[in-house]
N, C-alpha and C positions, 0 to 999 in steps of 0.2 A: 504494500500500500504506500504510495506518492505521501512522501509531508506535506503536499500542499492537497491533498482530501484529508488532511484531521479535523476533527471540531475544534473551531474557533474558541482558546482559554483568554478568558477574555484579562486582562494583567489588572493591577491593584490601583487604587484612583490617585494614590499618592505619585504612582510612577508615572500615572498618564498624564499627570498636572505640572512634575518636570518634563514632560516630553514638550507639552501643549510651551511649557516658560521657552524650552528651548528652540522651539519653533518662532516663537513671538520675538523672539530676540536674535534670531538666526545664527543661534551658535553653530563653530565646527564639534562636529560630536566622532568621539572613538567608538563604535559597539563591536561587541563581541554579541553574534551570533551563535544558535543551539548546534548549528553544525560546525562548531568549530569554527567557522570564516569570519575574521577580522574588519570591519568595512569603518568605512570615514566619508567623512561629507557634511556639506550644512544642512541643518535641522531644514525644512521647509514648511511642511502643514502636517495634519494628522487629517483623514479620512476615513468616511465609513464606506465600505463596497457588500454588497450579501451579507452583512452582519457580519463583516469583519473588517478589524482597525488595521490601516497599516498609516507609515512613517514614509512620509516622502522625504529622501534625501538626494539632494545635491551635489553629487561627485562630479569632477572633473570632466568626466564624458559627457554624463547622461543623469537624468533625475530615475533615481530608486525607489519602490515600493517593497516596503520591507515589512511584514505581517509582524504587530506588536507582540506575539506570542512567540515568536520562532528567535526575540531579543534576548539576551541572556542581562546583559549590562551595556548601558553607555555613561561616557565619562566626558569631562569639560572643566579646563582649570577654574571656570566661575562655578561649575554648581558639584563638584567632586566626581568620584562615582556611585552610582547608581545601579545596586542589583536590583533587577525587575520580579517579584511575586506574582504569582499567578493568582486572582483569587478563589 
């Protein structure tokens, strides 16, 4: 089974209010992804798609849509790091 057919765990409000800060402020964010993969880029927005949140980020290429479930942590000298709870 595809990680991208899991049911959508929706993450904690505390995390998703620094996402939201990070986006408003367009920070550059470090996350560490569930699979392991490292990514970077500016915060951009937070969106709802099929009743699932993902994180639009801003890398060099191309803008990301990263499901906020599949986040492990992200980090930013302004707001430290941030492990994500699933609730």
């Amino acid at each position: 089974m595809s990680i991208d057919n899991e049911e959508y765990q929706p993450i904690n409000c505390d995390d998703y209010d620094n996402l939201e800060l990070a986006c408003q402020r367009q920070l550059h964010l470090h996350l560490q992804l569930r699979n392991g993969e490292i990514f970077e880029g500016k915060a951009n927005s937070l969106i709802l798609r099929k009743k699932i949140e993902y994180l639009l980020i801003d890398s060099t290429e191309e803008t990301y849509e990263l499901r906020l479930d599949y986040i492990i942590s992200f980090s930013n000298p302004e707001i430290g790091t941030i492990v994500i709870e699933h609730s």
